[in-house]
C-alpha positions as CSV (number, residue, x, y, z in Angstrom):
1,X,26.1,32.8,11.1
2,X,23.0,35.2,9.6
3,X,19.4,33.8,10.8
4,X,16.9,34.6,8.4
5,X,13.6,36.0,9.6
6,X,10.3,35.2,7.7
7,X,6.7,36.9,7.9
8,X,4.2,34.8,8.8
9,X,2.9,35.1,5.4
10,X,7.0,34.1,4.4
11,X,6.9,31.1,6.1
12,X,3.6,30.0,5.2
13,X,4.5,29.9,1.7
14,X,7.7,27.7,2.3
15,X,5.7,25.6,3.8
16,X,3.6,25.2,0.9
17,X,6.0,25.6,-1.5
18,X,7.5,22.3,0.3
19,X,4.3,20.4,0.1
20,X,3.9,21.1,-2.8
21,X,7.9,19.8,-3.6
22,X,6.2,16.5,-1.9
23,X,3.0,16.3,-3.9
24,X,5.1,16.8,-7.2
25,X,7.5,14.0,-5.5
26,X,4.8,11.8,-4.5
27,X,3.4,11.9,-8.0
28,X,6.7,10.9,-9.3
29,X,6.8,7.8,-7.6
30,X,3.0,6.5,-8.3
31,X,4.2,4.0,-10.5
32,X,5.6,2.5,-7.1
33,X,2.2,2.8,-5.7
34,X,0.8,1.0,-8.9
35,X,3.3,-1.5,-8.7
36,X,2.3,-2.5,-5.2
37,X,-1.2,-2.3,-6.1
38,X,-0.7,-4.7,-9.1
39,X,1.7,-7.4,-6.8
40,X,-0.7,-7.4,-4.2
41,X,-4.0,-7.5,-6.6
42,X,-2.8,-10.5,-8.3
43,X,-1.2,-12.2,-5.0
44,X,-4.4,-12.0,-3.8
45,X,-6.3,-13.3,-6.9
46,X,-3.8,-16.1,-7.2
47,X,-4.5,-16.8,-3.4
48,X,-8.1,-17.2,-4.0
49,X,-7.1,-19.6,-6.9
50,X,-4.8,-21.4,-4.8
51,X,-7.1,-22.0,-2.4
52,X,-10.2,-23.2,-4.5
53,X,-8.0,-25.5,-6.3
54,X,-6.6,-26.8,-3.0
55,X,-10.0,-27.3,-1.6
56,X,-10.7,-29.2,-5.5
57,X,-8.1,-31.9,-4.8
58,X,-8.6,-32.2,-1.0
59,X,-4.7,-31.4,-0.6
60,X,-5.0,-29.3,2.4
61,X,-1.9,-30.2,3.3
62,X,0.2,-28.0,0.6
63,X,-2.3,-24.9,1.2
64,X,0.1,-23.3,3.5
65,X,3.5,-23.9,1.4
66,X,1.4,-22.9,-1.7
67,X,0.1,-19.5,-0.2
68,X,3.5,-18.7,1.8
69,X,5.4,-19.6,-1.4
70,X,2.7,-17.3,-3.7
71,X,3.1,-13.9,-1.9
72,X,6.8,-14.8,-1.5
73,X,6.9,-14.7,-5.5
74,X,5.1,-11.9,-5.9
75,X,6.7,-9.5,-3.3
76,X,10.3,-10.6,-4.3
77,X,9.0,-9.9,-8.0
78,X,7.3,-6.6,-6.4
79,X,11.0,-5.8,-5.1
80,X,13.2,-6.6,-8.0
81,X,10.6,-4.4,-10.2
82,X,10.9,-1.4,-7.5
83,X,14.8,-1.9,-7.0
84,X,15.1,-1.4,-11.0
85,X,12.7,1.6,-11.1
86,X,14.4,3.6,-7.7
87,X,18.2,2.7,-10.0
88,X,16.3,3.9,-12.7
89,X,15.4,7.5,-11.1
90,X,18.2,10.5,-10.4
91,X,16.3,11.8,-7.0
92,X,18.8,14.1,-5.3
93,X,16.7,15.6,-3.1
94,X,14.5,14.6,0.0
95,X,12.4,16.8,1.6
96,X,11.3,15.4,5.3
97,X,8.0,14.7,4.5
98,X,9.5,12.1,1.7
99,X,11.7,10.6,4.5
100,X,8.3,10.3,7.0
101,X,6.7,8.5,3.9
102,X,9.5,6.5,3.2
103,X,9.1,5.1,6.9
104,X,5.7,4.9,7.1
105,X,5.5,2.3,4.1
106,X,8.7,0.6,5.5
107,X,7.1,-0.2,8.7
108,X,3.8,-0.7,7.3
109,X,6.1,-3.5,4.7
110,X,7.3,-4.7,7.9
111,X,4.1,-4.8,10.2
112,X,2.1,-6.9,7.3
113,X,4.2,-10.5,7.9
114,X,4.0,-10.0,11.6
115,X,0.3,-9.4,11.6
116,X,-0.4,-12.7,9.3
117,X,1.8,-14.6,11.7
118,X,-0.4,-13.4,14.7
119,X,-3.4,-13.8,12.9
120,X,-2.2,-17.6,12.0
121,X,-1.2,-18.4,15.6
122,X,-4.8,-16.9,17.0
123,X,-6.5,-18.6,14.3
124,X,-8.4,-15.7,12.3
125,X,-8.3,-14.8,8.7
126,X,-6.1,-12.0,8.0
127,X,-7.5,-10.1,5.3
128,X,-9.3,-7.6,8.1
129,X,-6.2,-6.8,9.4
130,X,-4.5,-6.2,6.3
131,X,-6.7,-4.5,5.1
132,X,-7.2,-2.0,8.3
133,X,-2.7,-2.0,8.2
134,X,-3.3,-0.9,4.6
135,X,-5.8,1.5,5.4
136,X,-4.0,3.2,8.1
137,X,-0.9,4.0,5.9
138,X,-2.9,5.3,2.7
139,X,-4.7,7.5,4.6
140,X,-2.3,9.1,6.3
141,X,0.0,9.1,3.1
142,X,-3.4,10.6,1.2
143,X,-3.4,13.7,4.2
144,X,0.6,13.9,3.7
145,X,0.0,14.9,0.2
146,X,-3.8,16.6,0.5
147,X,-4.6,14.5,-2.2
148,X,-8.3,13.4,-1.7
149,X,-8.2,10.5,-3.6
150,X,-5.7,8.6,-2.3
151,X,-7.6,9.6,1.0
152,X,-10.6,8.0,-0.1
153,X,-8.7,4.8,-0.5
154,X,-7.4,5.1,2.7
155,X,-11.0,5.4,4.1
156,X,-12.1,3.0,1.9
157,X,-9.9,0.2,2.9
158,X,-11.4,0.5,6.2
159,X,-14.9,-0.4,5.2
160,X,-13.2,-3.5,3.3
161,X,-11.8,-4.7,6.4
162,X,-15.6,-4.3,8.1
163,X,-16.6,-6.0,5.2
164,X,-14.0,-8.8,4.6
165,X,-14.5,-9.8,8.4
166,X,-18.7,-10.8,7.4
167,X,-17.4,-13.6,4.4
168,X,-16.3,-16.7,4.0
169,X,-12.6,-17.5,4.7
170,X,-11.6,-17.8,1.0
171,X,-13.9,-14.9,-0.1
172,X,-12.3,-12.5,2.1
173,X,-9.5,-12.9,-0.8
174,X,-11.9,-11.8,-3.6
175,X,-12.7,-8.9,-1.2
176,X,-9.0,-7.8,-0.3
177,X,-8.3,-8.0,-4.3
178,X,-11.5,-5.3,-4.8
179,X,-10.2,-3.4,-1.9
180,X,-7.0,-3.1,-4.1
181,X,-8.3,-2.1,-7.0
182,X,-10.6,0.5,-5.3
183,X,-7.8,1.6,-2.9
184,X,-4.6,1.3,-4.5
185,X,-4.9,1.4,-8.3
186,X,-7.6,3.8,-8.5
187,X,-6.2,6.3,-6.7
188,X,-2.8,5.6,-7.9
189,X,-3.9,6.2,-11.6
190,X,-5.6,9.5,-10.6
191,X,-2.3,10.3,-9.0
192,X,-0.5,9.7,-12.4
193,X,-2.4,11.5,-14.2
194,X,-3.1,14.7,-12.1
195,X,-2.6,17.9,-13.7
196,X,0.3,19.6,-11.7
């Protein structure tokens, strides 16, 4: 077997070349970041509703079905929309950074349930950590892909969760929908439409 041996200036431009792959890969799949920006956006507007209607009627005793039952909609809605757009695409290849990206979100998908069930049991309002979960993942997803503004998203959902933690309990959903908007769909649309 032959081994191939690169210049430094070689090897420096496959390494680009591969980011690059990613960025052109990454842009390819911002409708899924849209998506997820969208479900989440309206989960937690509908949330907000939920809750004001709730506190309307003085039937506290359905908040929690109606709020476990509303992002339950919404996510398996959010999954059924992604399952047809991934059948939809003829991706054959995947580059590592696309793999680290894929797993990043999956345990970020993973880690949001857990950290509402924690935050339930101790008794705080989860928006915060949410939003600092969120943060985490779009900003190292925005470094992945040297694309600033996905970056600034990332950086912005931290000052959300400072922010969300200094309202109301039923506010911090108005804030987590902005923080959406401003962090997700924003940056997702500048990702769409980014010149190549």
């Amino acid at each position: 077997m032959e081994k191939n041996s690169f210049t430094p200036e070689e090897s420096f431009d496959l390494i680009q070349k591969h980011i690059s792959n990613f960025k052109m890969n990454y842009k390819e799949n911002a409708q899924i970041f849209l998506l997820w920006g969208w479900i989440m956006t309206l989960a937690s507007f509908s949330h907000f509703a939920i809750a004001k209607i709730i506190i309307s009627y003085e039937a506290y005793e359905q908040f929690m079905i109606l709020t476990i039952g509303n992002y339950i909609a919404f996510v398996a809605v959010g999954f059924l929309i992604e399952y047809f757009i991934d059948r939809k695409k003829n991706k054959k290849v995947f580059s590592q950074l696309d793999s680290f990206s894929n797993i990043l979100w999956k345990v970020t998908g993973a880690s949001i349930p857990i950290t509402v069930f924690l935050c339930i049991k101790l008794q705080v309002p989860p928006p915060p950590f949410f939003l600092l979960t969120m943060g985490v993942a779009t900003t190292i997803t925005g470094f992945l892909i040297k694309y600033k503004p996905v970056i600034l998203g990332g950086i912005a959902f931290f000052l959300f969760a400072i922010a969300s933690s200094f309202v109301l309990s039923e506010n911090t959903l108005l804030i987590t929908g902005a923080a959406l908007i401003c962090c997700y769909l924003v940056p997702g649309y500048f990702l769409k439409y980014a010149k190549e």
